[in-house]
N, C-alpha and C positions, 0 to 999 in steps of 0.2 A: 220183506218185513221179517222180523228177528221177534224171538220169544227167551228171552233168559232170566231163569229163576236165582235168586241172589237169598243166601240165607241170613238171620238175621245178627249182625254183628254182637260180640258179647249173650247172646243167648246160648243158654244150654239146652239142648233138646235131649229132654227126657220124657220115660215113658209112664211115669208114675203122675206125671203133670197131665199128660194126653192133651200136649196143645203139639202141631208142627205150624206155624205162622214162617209165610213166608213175602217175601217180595216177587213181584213177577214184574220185567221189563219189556215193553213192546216199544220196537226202535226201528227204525227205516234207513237205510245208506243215502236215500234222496226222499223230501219231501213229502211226505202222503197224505189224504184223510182219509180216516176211519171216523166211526159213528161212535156212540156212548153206550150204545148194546156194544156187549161182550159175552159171551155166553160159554160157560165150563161146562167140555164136552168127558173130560178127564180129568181130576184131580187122583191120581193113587200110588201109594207105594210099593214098591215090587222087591221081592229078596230072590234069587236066580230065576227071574221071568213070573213069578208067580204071585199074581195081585194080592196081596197083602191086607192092603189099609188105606181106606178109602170110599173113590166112588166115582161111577160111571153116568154122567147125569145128561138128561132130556132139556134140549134147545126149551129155552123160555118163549112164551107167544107177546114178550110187548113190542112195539116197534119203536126204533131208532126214532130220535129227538133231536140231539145236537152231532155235530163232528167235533173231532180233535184234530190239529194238521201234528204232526209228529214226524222225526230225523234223529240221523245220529246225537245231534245236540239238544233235541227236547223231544226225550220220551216219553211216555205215558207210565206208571207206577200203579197199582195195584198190591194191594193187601191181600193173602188167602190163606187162611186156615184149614187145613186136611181135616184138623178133627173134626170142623162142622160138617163134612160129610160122611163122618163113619161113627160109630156107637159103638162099635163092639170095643176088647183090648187090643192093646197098642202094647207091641211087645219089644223091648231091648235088643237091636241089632244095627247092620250094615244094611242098608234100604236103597234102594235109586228112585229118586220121586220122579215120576211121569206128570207131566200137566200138557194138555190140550185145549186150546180156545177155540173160540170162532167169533171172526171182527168180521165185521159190517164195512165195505167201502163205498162212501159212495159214487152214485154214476149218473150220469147228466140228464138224466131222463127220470130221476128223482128215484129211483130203484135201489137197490144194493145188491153189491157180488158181496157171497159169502168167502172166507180165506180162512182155510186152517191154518193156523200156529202150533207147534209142540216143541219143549223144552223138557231135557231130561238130567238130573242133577245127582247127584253120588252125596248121602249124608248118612252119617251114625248116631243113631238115638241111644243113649243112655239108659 
């Protein structure tokens, strides 16, 4: 499974706005299901290694409800906002966003394996 962050076309990211909205894509070379839990274990920005902007967040306790089957030709899409996890300023530079998930698979025994995902993306805030 694949984790790529897509930024938003035609958008300017600036830091006087303090939005960064992004796309995140989860794709599979073959076949899979995952659940409707998705759980952001990273959304943060980093300037040479050093977490910036953002936020480090705690596994939600709801449990999975539905599956998605998902492949290279129907991925799953996700909306995320950095600034909803961070308060403080958001300052003008060269960032690399870090984001990490955690999907849900399911398994025949009605269970779930957990699967990290992480994508890491190179953007210039204004």
């Amino acid at each position: 499974m694949n984790l790529k962050i897509h930024l938003l076309e035609g958008y300017v990211y600036r830091a006087v706005v303090k939005s960064v909205p992004l796309v995140l894509e989860i794709s599979s070379e073959k076949e899979e299901s995952i659940s409707d839990k998705i759980d952001f274990k990273e959304v943060m920005l980093y300037i040479d290694g050093k977490e910036t902007f953002g936020s480090f967040i705690v596994s939600t306790l709801s449990l999975p409800k539905y599956t998605y089957t998902i492949s290279e030709n129907t991925p799953k899409f996700m909306i995320v906002n950095i600034a909803e996890y961070d308060e403080s300023e958001l300052l003008p530079g060269e960032y690399e966003i870090n984001i990490t998930i955690v999907i849900y698979e399911p398994l025949t025994d009605g269970k779930y394996k957990r699967k990290e995902l992480k994508a890491v993306k190179e953007i210039t805030i204004k």
